[in-house]
C-alpha positions in Angstrom: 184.8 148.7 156.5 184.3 148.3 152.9 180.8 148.3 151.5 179.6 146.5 148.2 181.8 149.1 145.9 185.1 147.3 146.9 185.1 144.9 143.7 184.3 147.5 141.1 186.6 148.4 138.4 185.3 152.3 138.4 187.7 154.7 140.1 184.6 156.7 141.0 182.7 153.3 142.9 186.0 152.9 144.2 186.4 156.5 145.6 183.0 155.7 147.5 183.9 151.9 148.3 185.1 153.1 152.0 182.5 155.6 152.6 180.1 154.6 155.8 176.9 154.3 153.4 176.6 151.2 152.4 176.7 151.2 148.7 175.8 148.7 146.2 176.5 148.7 142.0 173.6 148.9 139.8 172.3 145.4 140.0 170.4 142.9 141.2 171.8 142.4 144.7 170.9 146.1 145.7 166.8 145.5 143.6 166.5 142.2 145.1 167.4 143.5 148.8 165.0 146.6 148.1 162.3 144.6 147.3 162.6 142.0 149.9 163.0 144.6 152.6 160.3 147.2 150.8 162.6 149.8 151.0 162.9 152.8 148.4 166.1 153.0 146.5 168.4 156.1 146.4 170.6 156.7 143.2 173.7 158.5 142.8 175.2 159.0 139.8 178.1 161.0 139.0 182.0 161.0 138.2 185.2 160.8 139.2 186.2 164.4 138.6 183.3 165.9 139.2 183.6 169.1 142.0 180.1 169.0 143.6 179.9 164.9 143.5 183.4 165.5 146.0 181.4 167.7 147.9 178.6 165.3 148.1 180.4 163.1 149.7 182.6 165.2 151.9 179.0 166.8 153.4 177.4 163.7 153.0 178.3 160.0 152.3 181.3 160.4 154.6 178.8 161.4 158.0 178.0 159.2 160.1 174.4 160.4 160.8 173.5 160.6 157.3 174.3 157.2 156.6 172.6 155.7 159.2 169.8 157.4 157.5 170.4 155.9 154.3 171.1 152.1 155.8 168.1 152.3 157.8 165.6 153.2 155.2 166.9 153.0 151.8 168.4 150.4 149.2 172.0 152.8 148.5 173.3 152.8 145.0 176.2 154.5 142.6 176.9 154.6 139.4 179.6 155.9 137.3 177.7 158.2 134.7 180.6 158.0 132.4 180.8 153.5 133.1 177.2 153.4 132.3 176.1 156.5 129.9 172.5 154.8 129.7 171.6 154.9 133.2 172.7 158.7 133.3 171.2 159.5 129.7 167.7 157.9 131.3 167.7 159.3 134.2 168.7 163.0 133.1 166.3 162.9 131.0 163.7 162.2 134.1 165.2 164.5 136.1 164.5 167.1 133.0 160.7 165.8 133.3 160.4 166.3 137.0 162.1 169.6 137.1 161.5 171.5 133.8 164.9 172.2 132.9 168.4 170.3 132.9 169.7 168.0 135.1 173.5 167.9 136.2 175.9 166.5 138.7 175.6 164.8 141.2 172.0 163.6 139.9 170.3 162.2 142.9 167.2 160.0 142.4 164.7 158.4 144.6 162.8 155.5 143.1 160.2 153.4 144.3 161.6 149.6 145.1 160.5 148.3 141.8 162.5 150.8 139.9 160.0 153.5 139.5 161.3 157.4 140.1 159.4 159.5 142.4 161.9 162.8 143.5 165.0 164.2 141.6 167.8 166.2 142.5 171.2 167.4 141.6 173.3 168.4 144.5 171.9 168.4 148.0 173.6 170.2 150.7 174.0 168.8 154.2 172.2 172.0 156.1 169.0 174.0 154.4 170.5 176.6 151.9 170.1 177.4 148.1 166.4 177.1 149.0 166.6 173.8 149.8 166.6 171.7 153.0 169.0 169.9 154.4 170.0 166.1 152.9 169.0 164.3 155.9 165.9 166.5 156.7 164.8 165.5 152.8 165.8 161.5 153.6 163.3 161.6 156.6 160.7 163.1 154.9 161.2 160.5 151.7 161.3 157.7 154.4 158.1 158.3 156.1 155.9 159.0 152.9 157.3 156.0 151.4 155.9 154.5 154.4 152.7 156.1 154.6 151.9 157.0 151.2 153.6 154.7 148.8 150.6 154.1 147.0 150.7 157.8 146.0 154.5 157.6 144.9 154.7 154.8 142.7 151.4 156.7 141.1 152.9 159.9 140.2 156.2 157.4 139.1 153.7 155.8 137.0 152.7 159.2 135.5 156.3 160.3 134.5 157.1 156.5 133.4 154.1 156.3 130.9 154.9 160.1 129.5 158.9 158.4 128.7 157.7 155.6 127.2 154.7 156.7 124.8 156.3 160.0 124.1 157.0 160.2 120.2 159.0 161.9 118.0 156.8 164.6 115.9 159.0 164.4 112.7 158.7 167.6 110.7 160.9 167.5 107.6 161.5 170.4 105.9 164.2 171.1 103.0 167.9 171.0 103.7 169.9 173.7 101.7 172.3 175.7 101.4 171.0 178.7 103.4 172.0 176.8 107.0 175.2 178.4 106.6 173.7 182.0 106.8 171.9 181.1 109.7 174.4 178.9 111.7 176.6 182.3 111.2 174.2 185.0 112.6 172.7 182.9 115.1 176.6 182.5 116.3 177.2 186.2 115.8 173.9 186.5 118.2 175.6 184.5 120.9 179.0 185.6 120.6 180.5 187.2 123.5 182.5 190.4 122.3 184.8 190.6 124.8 186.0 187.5 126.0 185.1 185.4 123.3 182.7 182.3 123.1 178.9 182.4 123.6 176.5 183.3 125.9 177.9 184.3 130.3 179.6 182.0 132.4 179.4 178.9 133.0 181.3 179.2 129.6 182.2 175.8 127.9 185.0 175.0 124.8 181.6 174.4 122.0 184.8 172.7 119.8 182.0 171.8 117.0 180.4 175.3 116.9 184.2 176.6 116.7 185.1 174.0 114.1 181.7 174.6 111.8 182.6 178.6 111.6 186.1 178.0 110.9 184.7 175.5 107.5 182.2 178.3 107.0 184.7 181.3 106.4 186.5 179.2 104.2 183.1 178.3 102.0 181.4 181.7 102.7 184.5 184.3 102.9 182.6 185.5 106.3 185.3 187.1 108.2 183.1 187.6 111.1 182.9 183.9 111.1 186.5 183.7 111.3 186.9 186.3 114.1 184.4 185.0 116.0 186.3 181.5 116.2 189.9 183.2 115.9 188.7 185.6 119.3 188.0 182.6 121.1 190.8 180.7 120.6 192.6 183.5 121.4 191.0 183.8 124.9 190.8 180.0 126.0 194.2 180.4 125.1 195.7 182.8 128.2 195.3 180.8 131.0 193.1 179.2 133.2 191.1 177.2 131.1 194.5 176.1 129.5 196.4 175.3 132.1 199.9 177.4 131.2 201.9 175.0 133.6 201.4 171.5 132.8 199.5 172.3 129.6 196.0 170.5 128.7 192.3 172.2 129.0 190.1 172.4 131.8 186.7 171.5 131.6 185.1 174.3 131.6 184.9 178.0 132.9 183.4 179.5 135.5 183.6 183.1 134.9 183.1 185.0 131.2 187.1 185.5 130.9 188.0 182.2 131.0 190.1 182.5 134.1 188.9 180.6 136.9 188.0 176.7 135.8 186.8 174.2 137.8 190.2 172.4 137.3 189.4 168.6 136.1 190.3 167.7 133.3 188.7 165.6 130.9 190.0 163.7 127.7 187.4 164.3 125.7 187.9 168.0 126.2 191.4 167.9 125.3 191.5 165.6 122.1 188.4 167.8 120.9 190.5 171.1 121.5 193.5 169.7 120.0 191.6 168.7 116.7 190.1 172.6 116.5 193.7 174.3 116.9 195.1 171.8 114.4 192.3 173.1 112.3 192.5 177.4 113.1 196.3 176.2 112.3 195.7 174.7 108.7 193.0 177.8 108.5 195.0 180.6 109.7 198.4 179.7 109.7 200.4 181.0 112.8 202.0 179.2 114.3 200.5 179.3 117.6 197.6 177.2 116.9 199.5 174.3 116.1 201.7 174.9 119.3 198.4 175.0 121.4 197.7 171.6 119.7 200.8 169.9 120.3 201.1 170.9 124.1 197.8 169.7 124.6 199.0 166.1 123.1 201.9 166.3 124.9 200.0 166.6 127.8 198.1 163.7 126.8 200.8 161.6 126.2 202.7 162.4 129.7 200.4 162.7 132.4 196.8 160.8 131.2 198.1 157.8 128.9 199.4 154.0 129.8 200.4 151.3 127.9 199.3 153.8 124.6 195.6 154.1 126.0 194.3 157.2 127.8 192.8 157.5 131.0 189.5 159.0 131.2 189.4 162.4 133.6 191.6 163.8 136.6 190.2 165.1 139.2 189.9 169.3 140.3 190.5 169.1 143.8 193.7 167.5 145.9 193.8 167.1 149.9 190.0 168.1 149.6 190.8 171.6 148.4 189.6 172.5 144.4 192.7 173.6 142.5 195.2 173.7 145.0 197.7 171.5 143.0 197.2 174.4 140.1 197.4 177.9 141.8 200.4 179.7 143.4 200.5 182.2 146.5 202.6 185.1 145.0 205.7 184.3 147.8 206.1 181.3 146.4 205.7 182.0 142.6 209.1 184.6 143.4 210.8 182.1 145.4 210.3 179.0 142.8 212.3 182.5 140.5 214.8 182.3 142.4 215.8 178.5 143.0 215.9 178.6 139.1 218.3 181.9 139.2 216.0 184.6 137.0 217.7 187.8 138.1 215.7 189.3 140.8 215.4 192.3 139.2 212.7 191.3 137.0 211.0 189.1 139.0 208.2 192.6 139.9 207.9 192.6 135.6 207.5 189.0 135.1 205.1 188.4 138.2 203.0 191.5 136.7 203.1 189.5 133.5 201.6 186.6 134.9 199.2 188.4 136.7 201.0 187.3 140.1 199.8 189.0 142.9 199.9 189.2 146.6 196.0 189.7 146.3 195.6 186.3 144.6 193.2 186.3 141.5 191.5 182.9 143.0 191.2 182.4 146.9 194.1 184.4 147.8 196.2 182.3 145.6 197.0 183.1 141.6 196.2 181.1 138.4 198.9 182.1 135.8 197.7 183.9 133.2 199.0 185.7 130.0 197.3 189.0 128.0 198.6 187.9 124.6 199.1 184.4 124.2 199.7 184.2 120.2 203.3 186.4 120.7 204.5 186.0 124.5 207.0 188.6 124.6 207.8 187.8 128.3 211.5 188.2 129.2 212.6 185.1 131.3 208.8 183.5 130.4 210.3 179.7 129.7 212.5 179.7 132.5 209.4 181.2 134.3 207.5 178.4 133.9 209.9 175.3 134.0 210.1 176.8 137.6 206.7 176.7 138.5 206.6 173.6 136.9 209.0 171.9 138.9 207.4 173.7 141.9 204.0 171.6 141.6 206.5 168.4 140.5 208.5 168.3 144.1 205.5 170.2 146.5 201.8 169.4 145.1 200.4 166.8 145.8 199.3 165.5 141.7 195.2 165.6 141.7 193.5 162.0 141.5 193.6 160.7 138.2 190.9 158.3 137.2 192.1 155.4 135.2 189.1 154.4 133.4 189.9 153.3 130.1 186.7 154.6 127.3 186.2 153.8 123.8 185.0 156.7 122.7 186.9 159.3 124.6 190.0 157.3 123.3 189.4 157.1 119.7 188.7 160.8 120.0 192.1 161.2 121.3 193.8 158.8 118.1 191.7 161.3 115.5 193.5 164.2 116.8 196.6 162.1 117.1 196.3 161.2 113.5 195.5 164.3 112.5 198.8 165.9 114.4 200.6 163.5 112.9 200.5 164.8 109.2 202.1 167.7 110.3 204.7 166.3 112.6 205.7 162.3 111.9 206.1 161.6 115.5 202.3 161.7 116.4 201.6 159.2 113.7 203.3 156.5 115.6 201.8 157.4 118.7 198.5 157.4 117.1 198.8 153.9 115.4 200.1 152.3 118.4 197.0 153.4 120.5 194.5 152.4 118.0 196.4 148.7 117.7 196.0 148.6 121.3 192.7 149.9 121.7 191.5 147.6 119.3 193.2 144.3 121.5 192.0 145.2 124.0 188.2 146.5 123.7 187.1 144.8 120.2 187.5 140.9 121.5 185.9 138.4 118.9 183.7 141.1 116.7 182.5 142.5 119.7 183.0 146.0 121.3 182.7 147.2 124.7 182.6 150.3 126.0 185.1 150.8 129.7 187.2 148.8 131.5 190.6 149.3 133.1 193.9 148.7 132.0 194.7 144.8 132.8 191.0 144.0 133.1 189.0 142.2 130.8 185.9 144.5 129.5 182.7 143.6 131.1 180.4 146.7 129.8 179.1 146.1 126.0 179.7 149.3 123.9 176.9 152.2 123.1 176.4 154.0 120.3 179.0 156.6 120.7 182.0 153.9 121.1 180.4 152.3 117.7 180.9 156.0 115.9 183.9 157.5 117.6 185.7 154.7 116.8 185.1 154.1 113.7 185.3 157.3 113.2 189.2 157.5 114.3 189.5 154.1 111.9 188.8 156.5 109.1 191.4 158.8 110.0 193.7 156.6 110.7 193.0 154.9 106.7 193.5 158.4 105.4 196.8 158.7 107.0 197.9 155.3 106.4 196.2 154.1 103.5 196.5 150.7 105.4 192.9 149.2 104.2 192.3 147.2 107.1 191.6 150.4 109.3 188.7 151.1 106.2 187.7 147.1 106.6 187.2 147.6 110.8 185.3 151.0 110.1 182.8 149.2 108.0 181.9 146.4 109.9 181.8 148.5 113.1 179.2 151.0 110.8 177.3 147.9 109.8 176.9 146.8 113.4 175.5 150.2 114.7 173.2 150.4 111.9 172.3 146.5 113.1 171.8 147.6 116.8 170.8 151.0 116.7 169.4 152.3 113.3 165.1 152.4 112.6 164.3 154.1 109.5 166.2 157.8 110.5 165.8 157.5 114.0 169.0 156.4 116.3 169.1 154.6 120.0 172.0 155.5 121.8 171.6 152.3 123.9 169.4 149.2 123.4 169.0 146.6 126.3 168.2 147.5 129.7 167.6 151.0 128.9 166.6 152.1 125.3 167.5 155.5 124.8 167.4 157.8 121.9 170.6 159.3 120.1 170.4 163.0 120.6 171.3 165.4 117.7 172.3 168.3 120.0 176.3 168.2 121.1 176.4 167.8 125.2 179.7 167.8 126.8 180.9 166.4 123.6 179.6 166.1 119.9 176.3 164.4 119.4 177.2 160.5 118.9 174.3 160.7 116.1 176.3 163.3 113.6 179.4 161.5 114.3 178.1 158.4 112.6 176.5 159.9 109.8 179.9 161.9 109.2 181.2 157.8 109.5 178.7 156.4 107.0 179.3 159.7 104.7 182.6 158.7 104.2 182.1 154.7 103.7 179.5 156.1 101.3 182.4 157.4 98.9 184.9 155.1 100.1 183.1 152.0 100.0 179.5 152.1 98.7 176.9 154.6 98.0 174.6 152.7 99.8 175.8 154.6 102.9 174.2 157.7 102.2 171.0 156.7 102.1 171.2 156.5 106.0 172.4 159.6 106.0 169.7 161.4 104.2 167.0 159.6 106.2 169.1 160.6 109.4 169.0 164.4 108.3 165.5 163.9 107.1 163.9 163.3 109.9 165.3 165.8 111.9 165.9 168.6 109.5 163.3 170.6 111.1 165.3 171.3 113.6 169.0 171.1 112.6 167.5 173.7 110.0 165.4 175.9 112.3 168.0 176.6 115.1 171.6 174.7 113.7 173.6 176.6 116.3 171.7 174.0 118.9 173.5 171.2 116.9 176.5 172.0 115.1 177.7 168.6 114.2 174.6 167.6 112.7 174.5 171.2 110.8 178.3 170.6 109.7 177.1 167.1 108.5 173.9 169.1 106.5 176.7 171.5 104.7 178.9 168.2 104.1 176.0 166.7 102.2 175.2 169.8 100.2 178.7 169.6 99.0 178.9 169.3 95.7 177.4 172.7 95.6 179.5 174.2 98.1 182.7 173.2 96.7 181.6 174.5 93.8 180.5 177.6 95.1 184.3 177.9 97.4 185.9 177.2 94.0 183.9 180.0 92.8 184.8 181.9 95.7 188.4 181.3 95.0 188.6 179.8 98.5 190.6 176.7 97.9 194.1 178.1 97.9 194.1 176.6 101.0 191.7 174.0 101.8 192.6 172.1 104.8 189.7 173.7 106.5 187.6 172.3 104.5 188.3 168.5 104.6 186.5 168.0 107.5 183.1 169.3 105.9 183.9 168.5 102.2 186.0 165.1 101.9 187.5 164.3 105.2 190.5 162.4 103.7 193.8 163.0 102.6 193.3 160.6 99.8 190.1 159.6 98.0 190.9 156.4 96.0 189.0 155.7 92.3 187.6 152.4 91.4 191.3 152.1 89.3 192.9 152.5 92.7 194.2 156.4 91.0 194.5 159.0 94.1 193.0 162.5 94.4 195.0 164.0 96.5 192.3 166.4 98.4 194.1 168.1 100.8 197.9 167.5 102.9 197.8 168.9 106.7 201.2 170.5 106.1 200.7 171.6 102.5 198.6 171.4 99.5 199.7 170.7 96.3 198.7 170.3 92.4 195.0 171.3 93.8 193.3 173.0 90.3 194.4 169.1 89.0 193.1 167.4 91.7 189.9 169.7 92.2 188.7 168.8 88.7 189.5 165.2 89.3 187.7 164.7 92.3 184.6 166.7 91.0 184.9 164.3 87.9 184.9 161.2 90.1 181.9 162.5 92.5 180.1 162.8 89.2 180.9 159.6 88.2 179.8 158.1 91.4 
């Protein structure tokens, strides 16, 4: 029997909707009942993708015993974290308080009946282990003090409250200059794994922005470490695992320092982010490769994760309750899927070596296709090798869950990089101005934005901050690329309606409303929502008017203390720093005779393929496939900026 999930539009509710707890949404119903039956509320929030949220459930929410617990005594509700950012962004951040470090997923909260949190967890498993005691034992211990000494919870939920709430920000500006880029660099070089590439041990994540800022900073700073740092890793992410060889597209992460062994879901931010950086190491470097990992990530895109030109939001890591099965191969059935599509059996032995195929299994027993060199496959039989794997998860695995949440942000990250494909090849430019026509109908309905819905369904959930920047963020890109000016006209108006709801004199909310949270500087799973709209009103400030970056330097201001002190900890906000030092640093690149090529550098310096004079005369900055007349156009655009 369905419980109160069964009307929700998240896939994620939705996944839970038949579970024997009985669930309500964040809302009144599920406060209302928990007050009226004095009961203490248990949250759950996590996503649809997420590995230990499916074993949760599996251990959990899907027992009977367990959720008689829960029914008896508590008030039962889930939320989407990616639906509703601002629950998860609040309660993460009193999970942090509770527990001295970082939360994660599942997040599992017990709050008093008026709303008031008392006991935070992340995963809980369903017999004592990892030090911890079993998820039912825990419920009956919550249940009884709750009963007994309730007075004593909502105190110390009091306590924590009060310390959110009168908190303040200790501003400390100091001086923003030029010497960030030494230190982003060695505190990168500090990190940097050797071997593998990336930064710091396992779990090891993409860091697309820390990637992005060393790639601008060889070109500015001639660092070749810089470059090799960023080259190295892209090199690595690149064999398998993490990029899935098969279907193409990233994973989310990686669980090991090799890069090998994901947890398998895949998420669109992660993929329109990584698709932007190898465009980038492509205009930067100039093998081919880059731009091949960039376009088979789109393609990805495009085939498995997009409808009606929007993108869907995540798919899942585990099918038929078993993580990665759809994406590993036993090594009997990776040589018989060879020879269905007739490679010569006598180099099956080479090309299984190849692919690090073996009957020992590199995950489980089973093998996750990998390559040594990824830039130069020099594989005999490798594309016939994979169309036949290919096919084999096509006709006999089982496709993982996909979750068909439509975001704001997460799309218009996916149009950038869409955009920004399409200068080099025509066909993504169609693609990309399709999907931002469509997001547009569909989630900015008279002047106002939301953030989710579903495809077919009206919006219900107003936008946040990040849907506000990323967005306008892709309008910008899409106005370089076209030159069509009402792209530039949305951008603005969406710019002046963040600044409306979110902007205080250099300090950013990420949400207003039921919960008022603060934008973070520091990039998370993806780039802070903060630098992204400063790198937004940086450009309206050349494009439009120069009252644009006076937000921008109050922004930096007030947290240049620590953008400046540790700027590997935020490297969209320290890229946006270097971007407002720019007239120095282009002149210092032109110095260093580092604008031969300077499609690296757009992103940092002018982020536009065109930069239009009050005579409507273009400065043509920098082409994605090629740059031309540039001494001309360098002392024309330094001639305008003056100007300005």
């Amino acid at each position: 029997m369905a419980n109160h999930l069964e009307n929700e539009y998240s896939p994620y509710l939705q996944q839970h909707a038949k579970n024997p707890v009985d669930w309500y949404p964040w809302g009144e119903e599920a406060f209302q009942k928990a007050e009226k039956e004095n009961k203490p509320i248990f949250l759950s929030i996590g996503y649809s993708s997420c590995h230990w949220c499916h074993v949760m459930e599996r251990e959990s929410f899907e027992d009977e015993a367990t959720a008689k617990i829960l029914n008896t005594y508590f008030i039962s509700i889930k939320v989407d974290r990616e639906e509703r950012p601002d629950i998860d962004k609040h309660f993460q951040e009193v999970y942090q308080l509770m527990n001295g470090r970082p939360g994660g997923w599942p997040t599992s909260i017990f709050l008093t009946q008026d709303l008031k949190p008392f006991y935070s967890a992340t995963y809980i498993p369903d017999e004592p282990k990892y030090g911890m005691m079993s998820f039912s034992s825990l419920l009956e211990v919550i249940a009884e003090k709750y009963q007994k000494e309730k007075n004593l919870l909502t105190e110390k939920a009091n306590e924590i409250l009060g310390f959110i709430s009168s908190r303040k920000d200790k501003i400390q500006a100091t001086r923003l200059d030029e010497s960030i880029t030494a230190r982003f660099i060695d505190q990168a070089k500090q990190l940097f794994d050797h071997k593998d590439g990336g930064f710091n041990k396992s779990p090891k994540f993409p860091q697309t922005s820390l990637l992005k800022l060393l790639l601008d900073l060889h070109r500015i700073t001639g660092d070749e470490e810089a470059l090799n740092m960023a080259k190295h890793s892209l090199v690595s992410m690149a064999k398998g695992g993490l990029r899935d060889l098969v279907d193409g597209g990233f994973c989310r992460y990686s669980t090991d320092d090799k890069w090998l062994v994901p947890h398998f879901e895949k998420m669109t931010y992660d993929n329109a982010l990584l698709s932007e950086l190898y465009l980038k190491a492509y205009h930067t470097i100039g093998e081919a490769f880059y731009k091949r990992v960039a376009f088979e990530t789109l393609d990805f895109m495009l085939e498995k994760m997009s409808e009606n030109a929007l993108f869907y939001s995540a798919s899942d890591a585990d099918t038929e309750g078993e993580e990665g099965k759809y994406f590993v191969y036993t090594y009997d059935k990776a040589i018989k899927s060879f020879t269905k599509a007739g490679i010569p059996e006598k180099v099956h032995d080479a090309l299984a070596t190849a692919l690090h195929i073996t009957k020992e299994g590199n995950f489980e027993g089973k093998n996750i296709i990998h390559v040594d060199e990824p830039v130069h496959i020099d594989i005999p039989y490798y594309t016939e090798a994979i169309a036949a794997l290919k096919k084999r998860r096509d006709e006999k695995h089982v496709y993982p869950f996909v979750d068909k949440k439509i975001l704001v942000s997460w799309n218009a990250m996916m149009i950038k990089a869409l955009f920004q494909a399409g200068r080099v090849e025509p066909r993504y430019l169609e693609h990309a101005k399709i999907s931002l026509d469509t997001l547009l109908e569909n989630m900015y309905i008279h002047s106002q934005l939301f953030h989710s819905t579903l495809i077919g369904k009206e919006p219900k959930i107003h936008a946040f901050l990040e849907d506000y920047a990323y967005l306008a963020d892709a309008l910008i890109e899409a106005y370089e690329s076209t030159l069509d000016e009402m792209y530039l006209m949305t951008a603005t108006k969406l710019a002046n309606n963040a600044i409306e709801k979110y902007y205080n004199n250099g300090l950013w909310k990420f949400s207003r409303g039921e919960f008022e949270t603060s934008a973070d500087i520091y990039d998370s799973s993806y780039p802070s929502a903060l630098a992204v709209m400063l790198n937004v009103l940086h450009s309206l400030s050349s494009l439009v008017d120069t009252v644009y970056k006076k937000f921008v330097f109050k922004s930096l201001e007030i947290h240049s203390y620590d953008i400046m002190r540790q700027p590997i900890s935020s490297p969209l906000m320290s890229s946006m720093v270097v971007r407002y030092l720019k007239d120095d640093i282009i002149i210092k690149a032109k110095e260093n005779m580092l604008l031969e090529n300077c499609s690296s550098l757009d992103s940092i310096i002018y982020p536009f393929t065109y930069l239009k004079n009050d005579t409507n005369e273009g400065f043509m900055i920098c082409n994605s496939s090629s740059c031309f007349g540039h001494e001309k156009n360098f002392n024309g655009l330094v001639e305008y900026l003056n100007q300005r």
